[in-house]
C-alpha positions as a Markdown table, in Angstrom:
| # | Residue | x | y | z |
|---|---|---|---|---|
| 1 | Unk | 95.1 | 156.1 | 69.1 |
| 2 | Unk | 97.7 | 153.3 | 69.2 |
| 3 | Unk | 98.4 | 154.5 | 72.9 |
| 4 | Unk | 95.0 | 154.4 | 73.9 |
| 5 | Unk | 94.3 | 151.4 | 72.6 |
| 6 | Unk | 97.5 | 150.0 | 74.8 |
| 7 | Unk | 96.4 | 151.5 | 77.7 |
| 8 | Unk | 93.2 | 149.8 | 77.4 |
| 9 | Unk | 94.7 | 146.7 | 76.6 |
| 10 | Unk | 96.7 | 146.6 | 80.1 |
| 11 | Unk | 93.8 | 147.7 | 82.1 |
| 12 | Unk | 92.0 | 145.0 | 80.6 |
| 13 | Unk | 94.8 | 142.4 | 81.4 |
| 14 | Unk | 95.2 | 143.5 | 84.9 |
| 15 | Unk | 93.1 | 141.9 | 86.7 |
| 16 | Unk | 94.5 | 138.4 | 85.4 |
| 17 | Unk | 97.5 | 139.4 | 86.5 |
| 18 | Unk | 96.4 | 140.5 | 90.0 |
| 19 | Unk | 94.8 | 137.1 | 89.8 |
| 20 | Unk | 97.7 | 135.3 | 89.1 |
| 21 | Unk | 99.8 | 136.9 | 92.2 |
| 22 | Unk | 97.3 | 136.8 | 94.8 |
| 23 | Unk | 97.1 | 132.6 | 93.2 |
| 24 | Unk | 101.0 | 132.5 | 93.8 |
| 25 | Unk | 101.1 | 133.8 | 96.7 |
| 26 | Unk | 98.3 | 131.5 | 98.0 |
| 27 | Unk | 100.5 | 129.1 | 96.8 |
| 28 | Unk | 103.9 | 130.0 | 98.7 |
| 29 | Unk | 101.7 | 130.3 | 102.4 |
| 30 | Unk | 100.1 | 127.1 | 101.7 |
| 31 | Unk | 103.2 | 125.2 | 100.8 |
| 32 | Unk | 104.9 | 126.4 | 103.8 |
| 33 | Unk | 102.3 | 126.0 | 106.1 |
| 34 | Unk | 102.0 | 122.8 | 105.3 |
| 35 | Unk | 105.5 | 122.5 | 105.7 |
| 36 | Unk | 105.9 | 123.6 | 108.8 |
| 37 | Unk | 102.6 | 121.5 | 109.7 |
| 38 | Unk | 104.8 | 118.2 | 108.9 |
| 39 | Unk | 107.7 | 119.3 | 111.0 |
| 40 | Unk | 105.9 | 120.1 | 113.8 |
| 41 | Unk | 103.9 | 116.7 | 113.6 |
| 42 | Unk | 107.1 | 114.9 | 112.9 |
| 43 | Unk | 108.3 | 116.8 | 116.3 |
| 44 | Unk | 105.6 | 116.3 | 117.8 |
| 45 | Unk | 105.4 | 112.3 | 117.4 |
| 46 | Unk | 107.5 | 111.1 | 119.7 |
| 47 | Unk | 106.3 | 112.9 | 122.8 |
| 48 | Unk | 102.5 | 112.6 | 121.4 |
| 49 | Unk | 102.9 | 108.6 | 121.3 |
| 50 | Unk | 104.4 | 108.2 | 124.5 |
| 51 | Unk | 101.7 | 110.6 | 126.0 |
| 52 | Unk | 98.9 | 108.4 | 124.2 |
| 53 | Unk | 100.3 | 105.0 | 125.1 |
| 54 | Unk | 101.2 | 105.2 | 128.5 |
| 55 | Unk | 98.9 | 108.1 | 129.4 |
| 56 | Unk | 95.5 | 108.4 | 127.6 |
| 57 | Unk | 95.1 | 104.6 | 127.3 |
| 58 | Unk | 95.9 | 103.5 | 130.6 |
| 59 | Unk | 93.3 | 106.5 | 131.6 |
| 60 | Unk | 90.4 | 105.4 | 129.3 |
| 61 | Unk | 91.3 | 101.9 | 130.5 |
| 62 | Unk | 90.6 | 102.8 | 134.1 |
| 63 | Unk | 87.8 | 104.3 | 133.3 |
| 64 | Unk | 86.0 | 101.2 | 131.5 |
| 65 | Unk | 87.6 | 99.0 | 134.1 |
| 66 | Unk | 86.4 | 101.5 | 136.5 |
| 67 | Unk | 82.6 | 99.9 | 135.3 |
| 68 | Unk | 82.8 | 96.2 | 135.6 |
| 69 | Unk | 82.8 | 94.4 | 138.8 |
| 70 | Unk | 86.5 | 92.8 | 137.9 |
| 71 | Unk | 86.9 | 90.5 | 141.4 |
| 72 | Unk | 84.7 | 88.4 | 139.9 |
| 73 | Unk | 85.4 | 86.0 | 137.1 |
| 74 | Unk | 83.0 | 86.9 | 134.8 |
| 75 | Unk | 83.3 | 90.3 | 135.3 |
| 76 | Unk | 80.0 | 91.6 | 135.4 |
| 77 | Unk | 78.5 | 94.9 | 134.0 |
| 78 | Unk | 78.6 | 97.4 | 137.6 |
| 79 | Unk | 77.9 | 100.6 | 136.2 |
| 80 | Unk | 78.3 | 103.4 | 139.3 |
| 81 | Unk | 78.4 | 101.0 | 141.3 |
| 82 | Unk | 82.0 | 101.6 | 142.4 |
| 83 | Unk | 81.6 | 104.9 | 142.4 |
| 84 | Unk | 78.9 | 104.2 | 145.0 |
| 85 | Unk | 81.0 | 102.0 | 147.1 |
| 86 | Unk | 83.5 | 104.3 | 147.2 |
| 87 | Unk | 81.7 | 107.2 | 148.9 |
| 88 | Unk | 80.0 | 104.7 | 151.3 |
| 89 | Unk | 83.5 | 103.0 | 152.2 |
| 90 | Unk | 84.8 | 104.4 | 155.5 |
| 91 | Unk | 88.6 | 103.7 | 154.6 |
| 92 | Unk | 87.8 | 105.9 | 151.2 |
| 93 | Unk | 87.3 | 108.8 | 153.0 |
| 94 | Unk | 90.0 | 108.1 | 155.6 |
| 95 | Unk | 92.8 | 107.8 | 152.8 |
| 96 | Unk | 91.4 | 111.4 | 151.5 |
| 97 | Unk | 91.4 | 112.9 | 155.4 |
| 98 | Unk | 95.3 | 111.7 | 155.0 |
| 99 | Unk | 96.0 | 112.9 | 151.6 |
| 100 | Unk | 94.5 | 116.3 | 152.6 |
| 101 | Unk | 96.3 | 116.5 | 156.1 |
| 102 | Unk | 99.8 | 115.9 | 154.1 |
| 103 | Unk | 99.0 | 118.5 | 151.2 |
| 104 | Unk | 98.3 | 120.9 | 153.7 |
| 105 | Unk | 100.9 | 120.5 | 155.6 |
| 106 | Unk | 103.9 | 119.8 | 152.8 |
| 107 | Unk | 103.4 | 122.1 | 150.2 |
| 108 | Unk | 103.3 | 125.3 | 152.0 |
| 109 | Unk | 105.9 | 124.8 | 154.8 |
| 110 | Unk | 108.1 | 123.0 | 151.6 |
| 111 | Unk | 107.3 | 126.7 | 149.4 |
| 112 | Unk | 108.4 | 128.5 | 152.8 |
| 113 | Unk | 111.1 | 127.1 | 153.9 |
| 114 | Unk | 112.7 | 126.9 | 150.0 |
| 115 | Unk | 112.1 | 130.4 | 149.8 |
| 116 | Unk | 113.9 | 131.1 | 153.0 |
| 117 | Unk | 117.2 | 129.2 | 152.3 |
| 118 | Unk | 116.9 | 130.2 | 148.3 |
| 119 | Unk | 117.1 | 133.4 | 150.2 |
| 120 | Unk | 119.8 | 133.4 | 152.3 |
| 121 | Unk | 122.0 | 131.2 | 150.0 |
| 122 | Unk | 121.9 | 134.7 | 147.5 |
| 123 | Unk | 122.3 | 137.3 | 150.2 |
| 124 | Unk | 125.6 | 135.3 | 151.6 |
| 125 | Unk | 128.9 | 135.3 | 149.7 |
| 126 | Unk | 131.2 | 132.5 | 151.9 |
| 127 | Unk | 130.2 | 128.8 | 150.9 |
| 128 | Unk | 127.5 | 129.1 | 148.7 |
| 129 | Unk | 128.1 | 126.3 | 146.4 |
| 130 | Unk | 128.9 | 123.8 | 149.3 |
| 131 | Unk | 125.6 | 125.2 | 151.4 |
| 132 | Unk | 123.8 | 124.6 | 147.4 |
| 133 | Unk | 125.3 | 121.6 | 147.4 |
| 134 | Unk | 124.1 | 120.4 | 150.9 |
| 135 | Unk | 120.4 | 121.3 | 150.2 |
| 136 | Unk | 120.2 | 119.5 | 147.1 |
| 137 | Unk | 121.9 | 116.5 | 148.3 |
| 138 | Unk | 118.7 | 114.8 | 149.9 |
| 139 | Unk | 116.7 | 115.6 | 146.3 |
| 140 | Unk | 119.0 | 113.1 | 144.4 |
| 141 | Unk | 119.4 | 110.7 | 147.0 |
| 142 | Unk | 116.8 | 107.3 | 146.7 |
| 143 | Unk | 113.6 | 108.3 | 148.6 |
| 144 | Unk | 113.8 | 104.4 | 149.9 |
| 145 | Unk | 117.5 | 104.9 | 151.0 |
| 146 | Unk | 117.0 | 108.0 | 152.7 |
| 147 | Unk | 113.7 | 106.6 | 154.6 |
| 148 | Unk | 115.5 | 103.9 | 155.7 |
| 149 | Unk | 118.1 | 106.0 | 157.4 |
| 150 | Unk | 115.0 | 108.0 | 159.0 |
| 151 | Unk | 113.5 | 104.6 | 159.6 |
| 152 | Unk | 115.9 | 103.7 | 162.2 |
| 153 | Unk | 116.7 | 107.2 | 163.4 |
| 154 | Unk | 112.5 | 107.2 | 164.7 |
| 155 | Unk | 112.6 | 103.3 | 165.3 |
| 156 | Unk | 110.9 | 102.7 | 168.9 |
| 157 | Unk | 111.9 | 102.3 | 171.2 |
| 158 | Unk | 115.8 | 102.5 | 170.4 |
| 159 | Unk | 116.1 | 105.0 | 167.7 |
| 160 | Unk | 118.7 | 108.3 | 168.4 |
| 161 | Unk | 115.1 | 110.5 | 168.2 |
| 162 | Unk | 114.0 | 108.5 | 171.9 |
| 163 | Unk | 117.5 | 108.2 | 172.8 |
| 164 | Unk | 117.6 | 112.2 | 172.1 |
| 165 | Unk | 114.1 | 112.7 | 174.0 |
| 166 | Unk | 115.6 | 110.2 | 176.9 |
| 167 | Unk | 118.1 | 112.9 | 177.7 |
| 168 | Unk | 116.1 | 115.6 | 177.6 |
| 169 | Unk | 113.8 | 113.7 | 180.0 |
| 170 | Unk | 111.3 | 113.7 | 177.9 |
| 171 | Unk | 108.9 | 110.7 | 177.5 |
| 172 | Unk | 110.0 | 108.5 | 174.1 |
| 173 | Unk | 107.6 | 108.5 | 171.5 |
| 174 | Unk | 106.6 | 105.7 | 169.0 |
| 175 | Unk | 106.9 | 107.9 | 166.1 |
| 176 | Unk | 105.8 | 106.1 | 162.9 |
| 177 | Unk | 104.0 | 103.6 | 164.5 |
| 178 | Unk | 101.7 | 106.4 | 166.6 |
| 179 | Unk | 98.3 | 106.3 | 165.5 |
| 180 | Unk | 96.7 | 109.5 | 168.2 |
| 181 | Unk | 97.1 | 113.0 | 166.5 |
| 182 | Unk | 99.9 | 115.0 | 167.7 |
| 183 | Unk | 97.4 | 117.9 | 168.3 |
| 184 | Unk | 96.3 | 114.6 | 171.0 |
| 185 | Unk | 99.7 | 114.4 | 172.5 |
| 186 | Unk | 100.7 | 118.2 | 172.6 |
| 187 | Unk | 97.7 | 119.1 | 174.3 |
| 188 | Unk | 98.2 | 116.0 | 176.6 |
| 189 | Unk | 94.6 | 114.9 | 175.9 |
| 190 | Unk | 92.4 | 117.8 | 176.0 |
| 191 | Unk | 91.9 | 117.1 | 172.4 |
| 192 | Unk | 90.7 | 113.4 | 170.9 |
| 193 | Unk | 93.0 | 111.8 | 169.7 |
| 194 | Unk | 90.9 | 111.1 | 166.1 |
| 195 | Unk | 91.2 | 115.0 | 165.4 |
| 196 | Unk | 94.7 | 116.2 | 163.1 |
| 197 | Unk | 96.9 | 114.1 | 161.3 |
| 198 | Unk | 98.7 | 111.6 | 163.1 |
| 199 | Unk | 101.7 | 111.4 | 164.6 |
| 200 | Unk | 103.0 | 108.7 | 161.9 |
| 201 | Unk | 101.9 | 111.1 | 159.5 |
| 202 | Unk | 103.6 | 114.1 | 160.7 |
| 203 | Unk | 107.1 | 112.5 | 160.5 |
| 204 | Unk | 106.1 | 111.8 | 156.9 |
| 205 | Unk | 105.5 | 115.0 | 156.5 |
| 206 | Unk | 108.5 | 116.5 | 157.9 |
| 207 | Unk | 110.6 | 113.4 | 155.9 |
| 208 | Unk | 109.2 | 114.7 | 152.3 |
| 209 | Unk | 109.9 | 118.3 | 153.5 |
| 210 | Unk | 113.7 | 117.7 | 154.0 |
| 211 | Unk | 113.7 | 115.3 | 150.7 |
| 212 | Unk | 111.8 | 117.7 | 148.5 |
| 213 | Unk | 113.4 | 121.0 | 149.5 |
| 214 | Unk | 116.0 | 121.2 | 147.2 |
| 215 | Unk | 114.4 | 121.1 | 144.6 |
| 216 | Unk | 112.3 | 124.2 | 145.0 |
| 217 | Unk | 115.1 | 125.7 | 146.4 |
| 218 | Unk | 117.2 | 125.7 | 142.9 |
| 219 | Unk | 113.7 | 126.7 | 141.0 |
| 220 | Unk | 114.2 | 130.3 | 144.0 |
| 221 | Unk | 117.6 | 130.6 | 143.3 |
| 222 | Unk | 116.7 | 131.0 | 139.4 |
| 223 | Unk | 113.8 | 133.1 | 140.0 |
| 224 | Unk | 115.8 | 134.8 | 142.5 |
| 225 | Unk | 118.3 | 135.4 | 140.0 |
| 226 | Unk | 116.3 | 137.2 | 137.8 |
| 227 | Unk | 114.8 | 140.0 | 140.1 |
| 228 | Unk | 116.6 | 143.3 | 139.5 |
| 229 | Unk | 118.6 | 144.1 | 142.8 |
| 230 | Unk | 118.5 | 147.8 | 141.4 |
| 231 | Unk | 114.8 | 147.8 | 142.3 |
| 232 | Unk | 115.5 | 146.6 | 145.8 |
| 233 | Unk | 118.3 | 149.0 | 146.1 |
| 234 | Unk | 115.9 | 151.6 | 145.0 |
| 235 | Unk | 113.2 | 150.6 | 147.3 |
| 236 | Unk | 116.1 | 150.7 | 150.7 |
| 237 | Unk | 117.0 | 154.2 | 149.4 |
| 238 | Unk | 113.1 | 155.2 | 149.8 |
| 239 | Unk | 113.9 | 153.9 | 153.9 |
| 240 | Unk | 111.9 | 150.5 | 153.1 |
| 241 | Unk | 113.1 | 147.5 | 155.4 |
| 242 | Unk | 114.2 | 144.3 | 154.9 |
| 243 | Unk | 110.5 | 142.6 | 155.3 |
| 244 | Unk | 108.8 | 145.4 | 153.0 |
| 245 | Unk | 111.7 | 144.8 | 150.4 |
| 246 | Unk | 111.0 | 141.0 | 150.0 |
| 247 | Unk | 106.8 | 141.6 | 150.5 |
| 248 | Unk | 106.5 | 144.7 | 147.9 |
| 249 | Unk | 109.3 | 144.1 | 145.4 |
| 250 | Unk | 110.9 | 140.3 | 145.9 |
| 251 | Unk | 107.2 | 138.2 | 146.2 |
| 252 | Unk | 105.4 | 139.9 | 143.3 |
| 253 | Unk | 108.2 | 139.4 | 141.0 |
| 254 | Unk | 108.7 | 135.8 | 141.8 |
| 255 | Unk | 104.8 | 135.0 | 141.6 |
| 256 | Unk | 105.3 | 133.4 | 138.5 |
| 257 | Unk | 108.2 | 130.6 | 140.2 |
| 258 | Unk | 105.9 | 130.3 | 143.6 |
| 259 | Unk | 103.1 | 129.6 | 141.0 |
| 260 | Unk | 104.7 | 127.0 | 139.3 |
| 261 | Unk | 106.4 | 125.5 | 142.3 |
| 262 | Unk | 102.7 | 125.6 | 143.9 |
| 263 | Unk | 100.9 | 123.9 | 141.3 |
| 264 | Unk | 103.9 | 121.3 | 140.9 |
| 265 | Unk | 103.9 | 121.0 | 144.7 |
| 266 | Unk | 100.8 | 119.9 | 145.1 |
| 267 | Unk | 100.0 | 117.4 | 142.7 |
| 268 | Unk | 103.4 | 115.7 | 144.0 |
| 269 | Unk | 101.9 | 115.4 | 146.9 |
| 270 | Unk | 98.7 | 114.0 | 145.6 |
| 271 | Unk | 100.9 | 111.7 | 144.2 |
| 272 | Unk | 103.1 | 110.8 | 146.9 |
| 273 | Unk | 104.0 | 107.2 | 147.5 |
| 274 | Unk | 107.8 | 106.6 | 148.1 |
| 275 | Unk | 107.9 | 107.7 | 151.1 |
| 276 | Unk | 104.5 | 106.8 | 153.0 |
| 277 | Unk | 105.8 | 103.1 | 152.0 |
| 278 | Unk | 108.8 | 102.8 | 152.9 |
| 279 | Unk | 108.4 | 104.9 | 156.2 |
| 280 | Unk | 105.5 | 103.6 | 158.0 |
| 281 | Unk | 103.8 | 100.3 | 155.9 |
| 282 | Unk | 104.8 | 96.7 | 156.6 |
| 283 | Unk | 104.6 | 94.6 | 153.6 |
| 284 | Unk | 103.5 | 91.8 | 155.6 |
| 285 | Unk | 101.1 | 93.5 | 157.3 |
| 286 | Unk | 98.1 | 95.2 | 156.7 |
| 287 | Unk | 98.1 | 99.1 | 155.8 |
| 288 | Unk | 98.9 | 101.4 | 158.3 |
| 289 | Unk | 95.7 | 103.7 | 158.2 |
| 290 | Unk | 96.7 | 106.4 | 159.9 |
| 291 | Unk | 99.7 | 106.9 | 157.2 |
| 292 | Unk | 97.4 | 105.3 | 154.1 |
| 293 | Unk | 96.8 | 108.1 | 151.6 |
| 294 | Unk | 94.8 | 108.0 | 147.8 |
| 295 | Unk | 97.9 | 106.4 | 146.1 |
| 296 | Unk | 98.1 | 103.4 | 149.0 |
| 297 | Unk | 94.6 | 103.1 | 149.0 |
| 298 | Unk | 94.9 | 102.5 | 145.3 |
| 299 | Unk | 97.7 | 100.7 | 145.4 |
| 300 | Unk | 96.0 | 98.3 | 148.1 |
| 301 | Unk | 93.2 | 97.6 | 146.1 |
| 302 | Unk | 94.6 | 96.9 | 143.2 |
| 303 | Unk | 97.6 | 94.4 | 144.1 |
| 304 | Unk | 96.7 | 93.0 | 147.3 |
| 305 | Unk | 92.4 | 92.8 | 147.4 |
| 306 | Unk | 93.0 | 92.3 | 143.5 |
| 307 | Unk | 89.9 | 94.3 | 143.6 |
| 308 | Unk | 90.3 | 95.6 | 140.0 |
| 309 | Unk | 87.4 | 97.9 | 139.0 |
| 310 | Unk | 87.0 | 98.9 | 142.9 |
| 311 | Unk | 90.2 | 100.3 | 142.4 |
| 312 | Unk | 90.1 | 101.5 | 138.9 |
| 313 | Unk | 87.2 | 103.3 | 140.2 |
| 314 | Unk | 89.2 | 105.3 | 142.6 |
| 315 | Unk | 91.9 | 105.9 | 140.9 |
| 316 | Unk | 89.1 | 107.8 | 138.4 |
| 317 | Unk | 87.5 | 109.8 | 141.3 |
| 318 | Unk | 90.8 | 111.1 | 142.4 |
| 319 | Unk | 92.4 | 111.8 | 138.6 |
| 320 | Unk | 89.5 | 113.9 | 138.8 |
| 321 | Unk | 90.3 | 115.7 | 141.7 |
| 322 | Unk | 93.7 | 117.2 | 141.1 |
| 323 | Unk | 92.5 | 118.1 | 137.6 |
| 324 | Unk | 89.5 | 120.0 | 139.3 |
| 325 | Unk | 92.4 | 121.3 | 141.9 |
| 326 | Unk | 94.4 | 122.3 | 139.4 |
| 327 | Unk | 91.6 | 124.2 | 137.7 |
| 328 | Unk | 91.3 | 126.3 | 140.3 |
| 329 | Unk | 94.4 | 127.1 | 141.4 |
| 330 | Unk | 95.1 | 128.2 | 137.6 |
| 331 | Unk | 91.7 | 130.5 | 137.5 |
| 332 | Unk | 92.2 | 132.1 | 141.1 |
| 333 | Unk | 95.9 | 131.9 | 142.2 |
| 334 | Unk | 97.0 | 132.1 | 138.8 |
| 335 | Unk | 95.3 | 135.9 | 138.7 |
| 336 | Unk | 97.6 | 137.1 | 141.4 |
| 337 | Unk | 100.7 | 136.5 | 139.5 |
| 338 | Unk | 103.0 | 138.5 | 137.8 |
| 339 | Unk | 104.3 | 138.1 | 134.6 |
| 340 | Unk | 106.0 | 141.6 | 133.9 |
């Protein structure tokens, strides 16, 4: 009897202890969730205030500014307004036909031509740190110092580019000063000279590509460093070539560094500045618009027509259009890429 009277006595008893576990053990997650909750804030903070303060607020300030007709004293209530003016204002849409005409042509001959040297700079044995070292050299060097040296290389009419064309007895050229589209000059006028990007804008172009290279050729030489060479060993045993090495087994395993360097790429060159600047504007002279992108545009309303909300305005419509860019190059490039 006594030992059925014990038994009964634990069963009854067991559920307050299974009670007071699962309560403990509640306990323990909780603490250390929290725990780890203030460590990661703590962590967090620093990067999270500078992210707030110089980027979130400076955004939503844009955006209100974006709604007040600021060139006037009072600043007025404007609503859309300079949304509006924006999409009726002829030089708008010229600084976009720019910033699309340098996208185009910088990011994908930059990705190329990175890809190439990354490349060869792993196939060859002989110099590869001083040939690394060369490549890279124009990425850390001032983009003003270095456009100043291409500055008076294309100066017209005495710049070693026309004394180099002189020789050849070819015509000079007025380089960053030519407004016509090259497409205009190669074709010697069978094509207007309003259609392509301009001349100016090409040697911009060709500038950022020799600045900006090295960069994306270290990023290659990583991912380059990473891709099994027993796989392309395997894959010349099975009598595949050089080209169908690098297109079957090299560019799907680097998808994920071309990705990145893509989307990183591009909204540089949204960005770009530096070197439209100091190449091809005058600072006492009005902007160049064959060479005037988004960010001079910007930049042009803002400091020199003091036209704040006109401005602000802008700057709002083209935020939103490397976000939207972005977008999609995450939803359909960023489905081609290969993580394993």
């Amino acid at each position: 009897m006594r030992g059925i009277a014990h038994i009964a006595l634990r069963a009854r008893h067991a559920p307050d202890a299974l009670l007071r576990g699962l309560d403990e053990l509640f306990d323990r997650a909780h603490a250390r969730l929290c725990g780890d909750g203030a460590l990661a804030a703590l962590l967090l903070a620093p990067a999270l205030t500078v992210l707030v303060v110089f980027g979130l607020v400076p955004l939503l300030g844009a955006l209100y500014m974006s709604l007040f007709d600021y060139e006037l004293l009072s600043a007025p209530f404007a609503g859309l307004g300079k949304y509006a003016q924006a999409v009726r204002d002829p030089d708008f849409w010229s600084s976009v036909r720019v910033t699309l005409y340098y996208v185009i042509g910088t990011v994908p001959a930059t990705l190329l031509f990175s890809f190439l040297a990354a490349y060869a700079l792993r196939r060859i044995a002989w110099g590869r740190g001083v040939l690394r070292t060369l490549f890279f050299l124009p990425y850390i060097t001032s983009v003003v110092a270095a456009a100043m040296v291409w500055r008076a290389l294309l100066n017209h009419p005495e710049g070693v580019a026309n004394l180099i064309m002189r020789y050849a007895g070819l015509p000079p050229q007025q380089w960053l000063i030519e407004a016509r589209g090259v497409l205009h000059l190669i074709s010697g006028g069978w094509i207007g000279p309003e259609i392509g990007p301009s001349l100016a804008l090409c040697c911009v172009i060709l500038f950022d590509i020799w600045h900006g290279s090295g960069f994306m050729i270290v990023v290659f030489l990583a991912g380059l460093a990473a891709v099994p060479r027993e796989l392309e060993e395997a894959a010349r045993i099975d009598g595949a070539g050089p080209v169908q090495v690098v297109r079957k087994i090299t560019l799907p395993l680097l998808s994920p560094t071309i990705f990145f360097l893509a989307v990183v790429g591009t909204i540089r060159a949204f960005q770009a500045f530096n070197s439209f600047y100091a190449l091809t504007q005058r600072p006492d002279k009005a902007l160049f618009r064959p060479t005037t992108n988004m960010i001079l545009f910007i930049y042009e309303k803002l400091y020199q027509d003091h036209d704040l909300g006109y401005g602000a305005a802008v700057a709002a419509l083209f935020t939103l259009a490397i976000v939207l860019l972005t977008v999609i190059q995450w939803r359909v490039v960023g489905k081609r890429v290969h993580y394993s």
